[in-house]
C-alpha positions in Angstrom: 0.0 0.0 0.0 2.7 2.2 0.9 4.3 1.3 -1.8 1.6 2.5 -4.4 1.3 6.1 -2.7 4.8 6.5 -3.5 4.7 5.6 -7.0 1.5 7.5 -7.3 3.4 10.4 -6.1 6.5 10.2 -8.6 4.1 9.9 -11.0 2.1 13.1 -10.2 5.7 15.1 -9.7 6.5 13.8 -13.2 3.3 14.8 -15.0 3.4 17.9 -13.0 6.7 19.1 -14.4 6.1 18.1 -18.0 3.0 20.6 -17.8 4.8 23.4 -15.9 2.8 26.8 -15.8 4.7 29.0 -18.3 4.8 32.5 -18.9 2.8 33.7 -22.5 2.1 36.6 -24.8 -1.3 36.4 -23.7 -0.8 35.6 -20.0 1.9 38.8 -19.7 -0.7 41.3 -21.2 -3.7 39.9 -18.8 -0.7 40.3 -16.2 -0.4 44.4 -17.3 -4.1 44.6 -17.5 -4.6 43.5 -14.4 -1.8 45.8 -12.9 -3.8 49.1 -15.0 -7.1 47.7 -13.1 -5.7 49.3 -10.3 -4.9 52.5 -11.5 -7.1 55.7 -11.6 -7.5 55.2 -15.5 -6.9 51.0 -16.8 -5.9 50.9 -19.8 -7.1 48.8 -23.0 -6.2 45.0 -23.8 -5.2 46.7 -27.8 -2.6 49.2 -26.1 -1.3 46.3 -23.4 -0.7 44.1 -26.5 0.9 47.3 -28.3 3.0 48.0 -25.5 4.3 44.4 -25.4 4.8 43.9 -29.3 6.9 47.5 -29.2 8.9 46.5 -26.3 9.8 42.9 -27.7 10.1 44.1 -31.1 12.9 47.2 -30.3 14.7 44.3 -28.6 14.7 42.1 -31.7 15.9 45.5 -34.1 18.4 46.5 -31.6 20.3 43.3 -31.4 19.7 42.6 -34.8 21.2 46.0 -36.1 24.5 44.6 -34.0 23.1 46.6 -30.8 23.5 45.9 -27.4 20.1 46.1 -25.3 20.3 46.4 -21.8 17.5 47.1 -19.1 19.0 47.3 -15.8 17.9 44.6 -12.6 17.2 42.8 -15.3 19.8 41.5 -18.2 21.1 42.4 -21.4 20.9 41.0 -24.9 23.6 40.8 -27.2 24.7 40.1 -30.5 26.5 37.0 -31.0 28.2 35.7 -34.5 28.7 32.2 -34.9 32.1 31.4 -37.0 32.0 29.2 -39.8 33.2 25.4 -38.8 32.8 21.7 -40.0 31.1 19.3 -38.7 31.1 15.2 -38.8 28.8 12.1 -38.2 29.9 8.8 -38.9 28.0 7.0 -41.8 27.1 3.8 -39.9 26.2 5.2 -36.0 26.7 1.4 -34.9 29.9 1.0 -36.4 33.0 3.2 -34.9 35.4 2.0 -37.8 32.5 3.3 -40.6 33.5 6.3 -42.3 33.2 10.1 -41.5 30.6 12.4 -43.5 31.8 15.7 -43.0 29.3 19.1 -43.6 30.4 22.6 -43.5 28.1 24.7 -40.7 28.1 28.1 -41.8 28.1 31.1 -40.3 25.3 32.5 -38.2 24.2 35.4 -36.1 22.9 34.6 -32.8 21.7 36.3 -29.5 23.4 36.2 -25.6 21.8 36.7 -22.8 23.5 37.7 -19.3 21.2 38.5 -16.7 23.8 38.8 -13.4 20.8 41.0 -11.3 18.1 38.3 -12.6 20.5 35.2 -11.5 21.1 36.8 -8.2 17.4 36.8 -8.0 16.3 33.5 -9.0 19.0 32.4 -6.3 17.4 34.1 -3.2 20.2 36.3 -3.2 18.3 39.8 -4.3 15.0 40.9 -3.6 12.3 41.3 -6.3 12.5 44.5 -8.1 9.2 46.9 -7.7 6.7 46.9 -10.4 
């Protein structure tokens, strides 16, 4: 009997963390709306969702353009290029004496994050900054 509870347990923790709460587009402007309910004059779900898309969007054209972008307590996003390189894979996976297939990779633009406020947060270590 015991023995069941427990495994019904792991399972539940298992099924729990595959369908994890996550944060959304739609779940961030209900989250503003909901912070303008309390305000003198709220503001409307069109101009939450244009707030959002203008933020996101000048991040995306900053870094693009080769930009840093940087909002403070917070992170910053950065440019990143990716060099060229080669890569390999081995024709038969089974076999370690089959022969090599190598591919050229080429070069790529990609984005870094650093967030040294936010980690320090997410490890107890600051307090939550004020909304």
């Amino acid at each position: 009997f015991i023995v069941c509870e427990l495994e019904v347990g792991r399972r539940q923790q298992q099924t729990s963390s595959k369908h994890r709460q996550e944060m959304n587009k739609g779940k961030l402007i209900n989250l503003i709306l909901e912070n303008f309910a309390k305000k003198e004059e709220p503001i409307k779900r069109r101009v939450a969702t244009e707030i959002v898309d203008t933020v996101f969007d000048s991040i995306k054209t900053t870094v693009k353009d080769g930009q840093s972008f940087s909002y403070p307590g917070f992170g910053s996003f950065r440019p990143v290029k990716r060099s060229a390189r080669t890569g390999s894979v081995r024709k038969n996976m089974k076999d370690a004496n089959s022969e090599k297939i190598t591919y050229s990779i080429p070069e790529r633009n990609g984005v870094s994050f650093r967030g040294k406020a936010f980690s320090k947060y997410l490890n107890g270590d600051l307090k939550a900054p004020k909304a």
